[in-house]
ROGUVEX-208613 format. One line per field, with one value per residue: residue in one letter; x, y, z of N, C-alpha, C in turn. Coordinates in steps of 0.02 Angstrom, whole numbers, always signed. Layout:
# ROGUVEX-208613
palo <- [A; ...]
neast <- [X; ...]
nnorth <- [Y; ...]
nup <- [Z; ...]
caeast <- [X; ...]
canorth <- [Y; ...]
caup <- [Z; ...]
ceast <- [X; ...]
cnorth <- [Y; ...]
cup <- [Z; ...]
This chain:
# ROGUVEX-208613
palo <- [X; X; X; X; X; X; X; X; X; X; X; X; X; X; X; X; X; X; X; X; X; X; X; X; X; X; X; X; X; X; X; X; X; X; X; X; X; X; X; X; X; X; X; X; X; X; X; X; X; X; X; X; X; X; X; X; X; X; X; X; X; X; X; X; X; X; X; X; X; X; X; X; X; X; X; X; X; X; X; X; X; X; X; X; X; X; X; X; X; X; X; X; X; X; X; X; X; X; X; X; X; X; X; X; X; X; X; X; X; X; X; X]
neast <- [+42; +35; +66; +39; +102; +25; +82; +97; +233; +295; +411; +406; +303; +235; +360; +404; +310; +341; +444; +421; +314; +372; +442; +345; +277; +248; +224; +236; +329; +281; +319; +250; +216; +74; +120; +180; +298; +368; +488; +477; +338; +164; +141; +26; +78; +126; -16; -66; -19; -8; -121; -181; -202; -131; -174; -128; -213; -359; -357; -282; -327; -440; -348; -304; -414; -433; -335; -317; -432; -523; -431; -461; -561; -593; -512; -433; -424; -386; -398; -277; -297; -205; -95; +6; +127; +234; +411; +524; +529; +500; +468; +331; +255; +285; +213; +76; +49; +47; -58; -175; -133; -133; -240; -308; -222; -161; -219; -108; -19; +72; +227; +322]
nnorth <- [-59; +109; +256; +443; +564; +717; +879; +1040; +1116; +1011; +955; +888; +843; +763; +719; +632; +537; +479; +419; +344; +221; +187; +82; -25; -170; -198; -53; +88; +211; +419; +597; +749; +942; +1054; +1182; +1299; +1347; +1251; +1122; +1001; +1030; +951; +874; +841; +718; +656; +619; +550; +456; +391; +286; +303; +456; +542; +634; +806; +888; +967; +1088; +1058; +967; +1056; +1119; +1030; +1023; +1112; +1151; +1015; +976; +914; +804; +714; +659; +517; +491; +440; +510; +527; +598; +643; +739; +815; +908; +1048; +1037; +969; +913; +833; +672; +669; +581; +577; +607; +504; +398; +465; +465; +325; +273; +345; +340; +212; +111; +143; +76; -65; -234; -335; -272; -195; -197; -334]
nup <- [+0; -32; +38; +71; +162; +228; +295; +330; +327; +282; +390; +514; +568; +445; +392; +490; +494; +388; +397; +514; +455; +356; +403; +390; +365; +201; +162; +78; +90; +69; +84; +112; +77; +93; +78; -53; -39; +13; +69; -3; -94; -114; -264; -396; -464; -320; -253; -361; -362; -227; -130; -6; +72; +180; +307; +409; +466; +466; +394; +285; +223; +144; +84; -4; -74; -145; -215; -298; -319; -445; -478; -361; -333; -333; -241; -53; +83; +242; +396; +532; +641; +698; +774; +750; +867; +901; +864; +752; +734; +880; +1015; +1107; +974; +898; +952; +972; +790; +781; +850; +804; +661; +637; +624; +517; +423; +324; +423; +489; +445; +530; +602; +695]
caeast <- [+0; +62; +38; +56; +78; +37; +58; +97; +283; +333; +462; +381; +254; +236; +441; +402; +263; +349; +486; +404; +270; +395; +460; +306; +290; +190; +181; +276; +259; +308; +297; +238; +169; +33; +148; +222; +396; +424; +552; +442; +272; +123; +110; -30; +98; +95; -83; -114; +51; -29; -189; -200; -172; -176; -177; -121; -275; -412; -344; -218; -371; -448; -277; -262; -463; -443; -285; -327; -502; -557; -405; -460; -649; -599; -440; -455; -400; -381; -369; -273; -310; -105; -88; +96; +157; +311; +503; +535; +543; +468; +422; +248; +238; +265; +153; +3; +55; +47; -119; -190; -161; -143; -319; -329; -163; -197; -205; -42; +62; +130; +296; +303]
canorth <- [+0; +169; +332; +487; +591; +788; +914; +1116; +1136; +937; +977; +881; +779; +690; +678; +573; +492; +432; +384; +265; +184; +132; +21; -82; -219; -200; -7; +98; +300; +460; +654; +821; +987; +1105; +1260; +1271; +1378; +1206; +1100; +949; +1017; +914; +878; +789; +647; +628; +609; +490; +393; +386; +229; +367; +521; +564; +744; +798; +923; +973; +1144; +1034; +923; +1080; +1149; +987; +999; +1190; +1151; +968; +957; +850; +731; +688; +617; +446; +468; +418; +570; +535; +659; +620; +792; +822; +972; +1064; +1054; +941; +918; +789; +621; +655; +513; +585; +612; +438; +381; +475; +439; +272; +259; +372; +305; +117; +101; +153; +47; -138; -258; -369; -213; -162; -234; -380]
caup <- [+0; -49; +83; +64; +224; +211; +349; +331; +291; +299; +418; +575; +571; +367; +390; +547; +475; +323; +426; +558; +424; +296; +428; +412; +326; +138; +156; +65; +105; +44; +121; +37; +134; +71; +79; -94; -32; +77; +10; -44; -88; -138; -302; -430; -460; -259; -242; -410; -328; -171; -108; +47; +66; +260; +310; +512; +505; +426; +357; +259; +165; +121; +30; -53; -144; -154; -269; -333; -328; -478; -470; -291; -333; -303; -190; -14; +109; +304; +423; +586; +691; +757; +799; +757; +935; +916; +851; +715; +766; +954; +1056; +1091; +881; +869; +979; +932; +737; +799; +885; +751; +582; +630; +622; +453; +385; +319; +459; +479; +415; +594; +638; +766]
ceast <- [+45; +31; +67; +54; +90; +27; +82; +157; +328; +425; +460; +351; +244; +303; +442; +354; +290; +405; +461; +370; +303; +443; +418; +312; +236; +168; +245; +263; +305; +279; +285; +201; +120; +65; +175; +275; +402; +468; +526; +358; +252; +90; +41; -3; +117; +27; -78; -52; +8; -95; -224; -182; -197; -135; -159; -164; -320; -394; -315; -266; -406; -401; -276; -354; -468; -379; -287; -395; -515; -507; -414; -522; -622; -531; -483; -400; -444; -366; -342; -294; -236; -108; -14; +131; +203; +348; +499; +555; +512; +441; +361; +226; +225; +239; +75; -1; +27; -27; -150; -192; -159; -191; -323; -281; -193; -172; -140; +20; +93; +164; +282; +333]
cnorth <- [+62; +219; +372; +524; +679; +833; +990; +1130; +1079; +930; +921; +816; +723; +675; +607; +519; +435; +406; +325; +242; +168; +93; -44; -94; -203; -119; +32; +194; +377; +520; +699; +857; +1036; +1165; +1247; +1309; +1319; +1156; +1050; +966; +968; +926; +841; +711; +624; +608; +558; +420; +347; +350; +289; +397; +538; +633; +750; +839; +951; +1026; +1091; +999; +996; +1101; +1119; +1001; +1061; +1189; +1081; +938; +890; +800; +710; +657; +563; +455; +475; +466; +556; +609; +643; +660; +812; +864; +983; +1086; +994; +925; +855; +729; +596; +591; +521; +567; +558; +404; +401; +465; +360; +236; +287; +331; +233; +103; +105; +119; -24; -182; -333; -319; -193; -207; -261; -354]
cup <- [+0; -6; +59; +128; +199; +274; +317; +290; +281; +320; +510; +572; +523; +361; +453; +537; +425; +346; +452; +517; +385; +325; +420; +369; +254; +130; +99; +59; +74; +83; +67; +87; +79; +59; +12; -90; +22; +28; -19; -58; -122; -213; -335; -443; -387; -270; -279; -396; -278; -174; -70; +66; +141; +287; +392; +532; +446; +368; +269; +200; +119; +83; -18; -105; -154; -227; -331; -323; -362; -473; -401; -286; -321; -249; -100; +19; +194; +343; +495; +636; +734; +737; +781; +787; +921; +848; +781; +742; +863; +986; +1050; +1029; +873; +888; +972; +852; +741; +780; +804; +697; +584; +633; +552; +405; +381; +370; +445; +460; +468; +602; +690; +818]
């Protein structure tokens, strides 16, 4: 399964995301932020790359159908709700990343 993780200036949270999830087993993930002066924004070949596209807040889903509207009718767009209160890599981060999107990842994909 292919992710996409998108947060603000992907400096934080979709660098930590795409870090810990392409440890698991069958996933394979990529980052991109909504800002386009950040160093990886989100393009159209993200998205049509990307199974799911999971967002760290709501602002962030609106950006993405405010700029890619019609290629997003069938794409599948999570939203976790993380807030951009911590550091890259944070313990907390990766614990609510954790909790958060492992619900929505295919079951057997978390590491033993």
């Amino acid at each position: 399964m292919r992710i996409l993780f998108v947060c603000g200036r992907a400096r934080a949270r979709s660098p930590t995301a795409e870090q810990v999830f392409s440890r698991w087993p069958g996933l394979e993930t990529a980052s991109a932020s909504v800002s386009d002066d950040a160093d990886e924004p989100v393009e159209a070949d993200h998205l049509a790359w990307a199974e799911i596209s999971v967002v760290m807040e709501r602002a962030h889903r609106r950006k993405l159908m405010c700029g890619f509207g019609p290629a997003l009718r069938h794409a599948r767009i999570v939203c976790l709700d993380v807030r951009d209160d911590y550091a890259f890599m944070e313990p907390a981060l990766l614990r609510l990343l954790e909790a958060r999107a492992g619900r929505f990842l295919p079951p057997g994909s978390k590491p033993g």
